[in-house]
C-alpha positions as CSV (number, residue, x, y, z in Angstrom):
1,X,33.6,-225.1,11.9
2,X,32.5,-222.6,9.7
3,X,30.3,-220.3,11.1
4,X,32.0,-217.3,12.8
5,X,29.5,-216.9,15.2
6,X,29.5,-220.3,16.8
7,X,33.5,-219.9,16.3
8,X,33.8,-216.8,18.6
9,X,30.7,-218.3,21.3
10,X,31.9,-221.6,21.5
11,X,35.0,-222.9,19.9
12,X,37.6,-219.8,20.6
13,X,36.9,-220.4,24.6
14,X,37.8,-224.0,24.0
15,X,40.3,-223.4,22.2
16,X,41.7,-220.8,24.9
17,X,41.3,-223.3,27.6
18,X,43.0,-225.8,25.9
19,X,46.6,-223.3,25.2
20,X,45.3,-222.5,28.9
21,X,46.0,-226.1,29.7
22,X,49.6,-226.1,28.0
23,X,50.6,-223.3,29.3
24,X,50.0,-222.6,33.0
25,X,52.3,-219.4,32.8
26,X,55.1,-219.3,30.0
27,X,56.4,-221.6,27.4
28,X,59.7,-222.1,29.1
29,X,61.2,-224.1,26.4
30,X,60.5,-221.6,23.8
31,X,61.1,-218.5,26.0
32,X,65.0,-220.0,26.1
33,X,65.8,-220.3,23.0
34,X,63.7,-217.4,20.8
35,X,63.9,-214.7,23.7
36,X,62.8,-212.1,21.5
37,X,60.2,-211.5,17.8
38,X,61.6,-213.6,15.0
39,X,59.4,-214.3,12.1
40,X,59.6,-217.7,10.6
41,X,57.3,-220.3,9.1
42,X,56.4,-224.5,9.6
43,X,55.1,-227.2,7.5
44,X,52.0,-229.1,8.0
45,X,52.6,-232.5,6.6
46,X,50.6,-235.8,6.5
47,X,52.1,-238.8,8.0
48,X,48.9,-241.0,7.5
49,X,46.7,-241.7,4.9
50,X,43.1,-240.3,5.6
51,X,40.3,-237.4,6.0
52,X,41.7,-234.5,6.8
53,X,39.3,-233.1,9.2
54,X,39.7,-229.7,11.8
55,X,41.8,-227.3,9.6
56,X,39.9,-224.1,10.8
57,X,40.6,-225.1,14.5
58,X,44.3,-226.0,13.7
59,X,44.4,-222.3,12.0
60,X,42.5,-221.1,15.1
61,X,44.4,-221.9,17.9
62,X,48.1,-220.1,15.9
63,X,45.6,-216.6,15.3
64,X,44.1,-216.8,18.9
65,X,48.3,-216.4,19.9
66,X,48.7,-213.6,17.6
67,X,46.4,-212.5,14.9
68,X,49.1,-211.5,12.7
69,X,49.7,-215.6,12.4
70,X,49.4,-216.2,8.2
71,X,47.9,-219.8,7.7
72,X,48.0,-220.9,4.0
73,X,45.8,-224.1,3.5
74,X,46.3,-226.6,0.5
75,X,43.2,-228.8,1.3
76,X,40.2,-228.4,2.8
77,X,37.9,-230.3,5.4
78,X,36.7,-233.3,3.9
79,X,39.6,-233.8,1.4
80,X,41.4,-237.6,1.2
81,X,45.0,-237.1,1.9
82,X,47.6,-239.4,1.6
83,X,51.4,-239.8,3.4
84,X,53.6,-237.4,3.1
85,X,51.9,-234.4,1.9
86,X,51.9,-230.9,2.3
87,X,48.5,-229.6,4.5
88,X,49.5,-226.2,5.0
89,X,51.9,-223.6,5.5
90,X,52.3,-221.5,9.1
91,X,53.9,-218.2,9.1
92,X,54.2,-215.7,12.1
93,X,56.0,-215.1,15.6
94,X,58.3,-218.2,15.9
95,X,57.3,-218.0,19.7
96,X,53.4,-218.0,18.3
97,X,54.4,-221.3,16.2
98,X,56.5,-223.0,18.4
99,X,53.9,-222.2,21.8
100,X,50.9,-223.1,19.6
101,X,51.9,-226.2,17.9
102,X,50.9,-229.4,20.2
103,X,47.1,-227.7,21.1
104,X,46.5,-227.1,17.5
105,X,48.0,-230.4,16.1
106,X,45.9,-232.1,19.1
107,X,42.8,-231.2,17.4
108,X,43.6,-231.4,13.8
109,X,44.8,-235.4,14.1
110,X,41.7,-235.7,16.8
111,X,39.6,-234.7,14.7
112,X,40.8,-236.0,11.1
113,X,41.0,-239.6,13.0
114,X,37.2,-239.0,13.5
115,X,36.4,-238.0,10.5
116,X,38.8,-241.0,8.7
117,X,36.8,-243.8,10.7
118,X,33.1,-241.9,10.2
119,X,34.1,-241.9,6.4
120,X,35.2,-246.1,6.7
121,X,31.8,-247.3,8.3
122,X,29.8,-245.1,6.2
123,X,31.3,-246.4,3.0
124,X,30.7,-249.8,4.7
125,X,27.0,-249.0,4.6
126,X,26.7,-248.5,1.1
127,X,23.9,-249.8,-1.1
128,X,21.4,-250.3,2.1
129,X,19.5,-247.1,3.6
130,X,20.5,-247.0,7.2
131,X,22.2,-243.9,7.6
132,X,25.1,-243.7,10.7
133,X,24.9,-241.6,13.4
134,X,26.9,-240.6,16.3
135,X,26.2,-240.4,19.8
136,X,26.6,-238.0,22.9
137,X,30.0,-240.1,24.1
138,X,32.7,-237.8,23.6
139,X,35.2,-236.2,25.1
140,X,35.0,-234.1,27.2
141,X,34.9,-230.1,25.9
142,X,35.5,-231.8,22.5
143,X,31.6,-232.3,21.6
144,X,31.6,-229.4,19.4
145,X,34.7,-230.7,17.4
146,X,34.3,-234.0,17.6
147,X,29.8,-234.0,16.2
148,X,31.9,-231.8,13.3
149,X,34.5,-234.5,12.5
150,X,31.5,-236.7,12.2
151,X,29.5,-234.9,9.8
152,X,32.5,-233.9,7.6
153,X,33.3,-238.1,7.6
154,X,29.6,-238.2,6.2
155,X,27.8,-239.1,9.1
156,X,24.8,-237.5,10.6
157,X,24.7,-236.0,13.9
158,X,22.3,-237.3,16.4
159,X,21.1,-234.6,19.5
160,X,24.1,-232.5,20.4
161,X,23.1,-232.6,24.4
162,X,20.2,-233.2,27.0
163,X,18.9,-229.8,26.0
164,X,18.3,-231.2,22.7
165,X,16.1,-234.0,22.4
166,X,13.9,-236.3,24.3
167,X,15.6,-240.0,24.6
168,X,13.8,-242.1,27.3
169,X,16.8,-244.6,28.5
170,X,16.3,-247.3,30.7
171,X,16.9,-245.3,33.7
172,X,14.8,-243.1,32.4
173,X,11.6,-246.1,31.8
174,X,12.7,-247.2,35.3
175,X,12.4,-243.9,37.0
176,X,8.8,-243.8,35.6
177,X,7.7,-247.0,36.0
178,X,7.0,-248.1,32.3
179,X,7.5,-247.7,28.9
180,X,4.0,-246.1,28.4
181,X,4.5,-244.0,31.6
182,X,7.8,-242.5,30.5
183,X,6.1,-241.1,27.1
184,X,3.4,-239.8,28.5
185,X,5.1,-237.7,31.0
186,X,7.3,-236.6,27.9
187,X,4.7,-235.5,26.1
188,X,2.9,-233.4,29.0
189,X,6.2,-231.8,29.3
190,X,8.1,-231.3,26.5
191,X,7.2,-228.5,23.7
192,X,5.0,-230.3,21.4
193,X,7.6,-229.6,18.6
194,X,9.9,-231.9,20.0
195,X,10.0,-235.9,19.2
196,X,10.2,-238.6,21.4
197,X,12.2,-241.1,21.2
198,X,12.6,-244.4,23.3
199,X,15.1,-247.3,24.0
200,X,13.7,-250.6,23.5
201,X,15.5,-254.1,24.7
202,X,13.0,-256.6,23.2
203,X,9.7,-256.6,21.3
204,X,7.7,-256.2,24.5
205,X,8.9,-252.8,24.5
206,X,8.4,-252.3,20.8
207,X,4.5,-252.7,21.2
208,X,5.0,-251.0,23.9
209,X,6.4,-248.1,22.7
210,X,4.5,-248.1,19.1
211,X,1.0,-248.3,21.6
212,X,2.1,-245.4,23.7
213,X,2.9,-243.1,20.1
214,X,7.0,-242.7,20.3
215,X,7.9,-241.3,17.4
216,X,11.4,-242.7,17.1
217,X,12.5,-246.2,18.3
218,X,16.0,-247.3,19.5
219,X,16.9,-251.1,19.1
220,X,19.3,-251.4,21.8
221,X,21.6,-254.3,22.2
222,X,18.9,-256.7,20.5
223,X,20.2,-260.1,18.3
224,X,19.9,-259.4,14.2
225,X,17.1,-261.9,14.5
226,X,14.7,-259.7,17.0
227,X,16.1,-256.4,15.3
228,X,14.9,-257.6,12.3
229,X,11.2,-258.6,13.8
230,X,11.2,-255.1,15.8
231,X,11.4,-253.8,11.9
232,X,9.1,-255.0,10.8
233,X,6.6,-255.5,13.3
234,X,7.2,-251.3,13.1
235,X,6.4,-251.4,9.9
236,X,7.1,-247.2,9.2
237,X,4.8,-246.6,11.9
238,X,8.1,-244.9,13.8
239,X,11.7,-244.3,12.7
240,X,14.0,-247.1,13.8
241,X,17.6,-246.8,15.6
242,X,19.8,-249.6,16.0
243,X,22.2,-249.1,18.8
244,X,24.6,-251.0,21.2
245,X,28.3,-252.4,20.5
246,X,28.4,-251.1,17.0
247,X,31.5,-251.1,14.9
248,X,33.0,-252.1,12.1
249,X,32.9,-255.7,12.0
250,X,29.1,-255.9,12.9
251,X,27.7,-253.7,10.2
252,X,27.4,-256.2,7.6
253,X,24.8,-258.0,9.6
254,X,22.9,-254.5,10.6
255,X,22.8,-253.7,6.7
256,X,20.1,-256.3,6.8
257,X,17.6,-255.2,9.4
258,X,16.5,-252.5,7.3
259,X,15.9,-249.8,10.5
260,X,16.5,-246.1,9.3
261,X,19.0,-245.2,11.5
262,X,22.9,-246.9,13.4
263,X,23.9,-245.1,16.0
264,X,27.9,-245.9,17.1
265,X,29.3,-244.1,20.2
266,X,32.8,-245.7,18.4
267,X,32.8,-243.0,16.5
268,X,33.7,-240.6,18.8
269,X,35.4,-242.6,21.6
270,X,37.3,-245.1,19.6
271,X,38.8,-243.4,16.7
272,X,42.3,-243.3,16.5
273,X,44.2,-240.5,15.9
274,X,44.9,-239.6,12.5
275,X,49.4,-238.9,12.4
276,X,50.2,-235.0,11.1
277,X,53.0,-233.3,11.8
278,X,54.8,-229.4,12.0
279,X,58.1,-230.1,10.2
280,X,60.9,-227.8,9.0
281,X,60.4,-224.5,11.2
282,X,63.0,-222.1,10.2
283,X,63.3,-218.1,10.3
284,X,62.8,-215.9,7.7
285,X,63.7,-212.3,7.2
């Protein structure tokens, strides 16, 4: 979450809805106890091993509060972090750092836990030249962090949204009538800069699809032995996808179909939360 512009377009209102969210109309707790402006200052710390992941968001949601809000960083998206360490510092309006802490916590160990398990299956990947990519299965309003927790764990975005890219599903082949059918229509309608890409169950559907020109072909909940045929029955003539109940314990076998691409909606909807904490809040003068 670099880019200012996509920052103030997209992230800030989801950030804003999210403190929207946690606080319908006052932070009662916090109104009771620091009535008035008291400056103080908090301590990110790691309680888990892992990639930190979501630092810019974490800053965003205190300087959305109150821009005044001073957020010192000691790592960086990306870095390995292990227990106990010292992320950052926060320093502003004790009502600003109190109000603000579970939102921007709730994105930072969201998305670090994303990033941590992107980072695990790619490593697992190693030394074959399938590359991992993610899917459109996450949470709701959290696409935009969630693709970026991905990318910063080393994996490789796939389309962001409908709007993005053609992907003829079953529904999709169904609602058309055929394999052949469903790419034609795509091609009469889409912009001819756009690719095509279709899901396949067996290799039918692979000639099928290879006959009828898609230009990328998903592998979808086939055995290692068809995968494997699909492959190389392919033979370059399309990019290849594997997809369907991918995780950890099934990539060994996927190293060895050889398709271009792994696609693993776990990525985004099974990743567990990576433990951080805001420790030692005290005022300062």
């Amino acid at each position: 979450m670099n880019n200012p512009i996509t920052e103030k377009l997209q992230a800030d209102e989801l950030i804003k809805l999210a403190l929207r969210e946690d606080i319908s109309n006052e932070d009662v707790t916090t109104n009771a106890v620091m009535p008035e402006y008291r400056k103080g200052t908090v301590d990110l710390i790691c309680k888990q091993s892992g990639v930190i992941c979501g630092l810019g968001v974490f800053a965003r949601t205190f300087t959305i509060l109150d821009p005044e809000t001073d957020v010192e960083l000691f790592k960086k998206d990306g870095d390995e972090v292990e227990k106990g360490e010292h992320i950052a510092k926060v320093t502003g309006d004790i009502r600003v750092l109190l109000s603000g802490e579970r939102t921007a916590l709730n994105y930072l160990q969201r998305m670090s836990g994303i990033a941590t398990y992107t980072r695990r299956v790619v490593k697992l990947l190693e030394g074959c030249k399938t590359r991992l990519l993610d899917t459109r299965k996450t949470t709701p309003n959290m696409r935009i962090f969630e693709k970026y927790a991905v990318k910063v764990g080393g994996g490789v975005n796939h389309r962001y949204n409908l709007s993005d890219g053609i992907l003829l599903k079953d529904n999709h082949i169904g609602a058309a009538g055929s394999v052949t059918a469903a790419i034609k229509a795509a091609r009469e309608y889409a912009p001819f800069v756009r690719k095509v890409e279709v899901e396949v169950e067996n290799l039918d559907m692979v000639r099928e699809a290879l006959e009828a020109g898609a230009d990328i072909i998903m592998l979808d909940n086939m055995s290692a032995e068809d995968m494997t045929a699909a492959v190389k029955l392919i033979g370059g003539r399309a990019v290849t996808e594997i997809s369907g109940n991918v995780t950890e314990a099934t990539i060994p076998s996927i190293k060895k179909v050889g398709a271009d691409y792994v696609s693993s909606g776990a990525l985004t909807h099974s990743a567990p939360i990576m433990d951080l904490s805001l420790k030692n809040l005290h005022p300062i003068d």
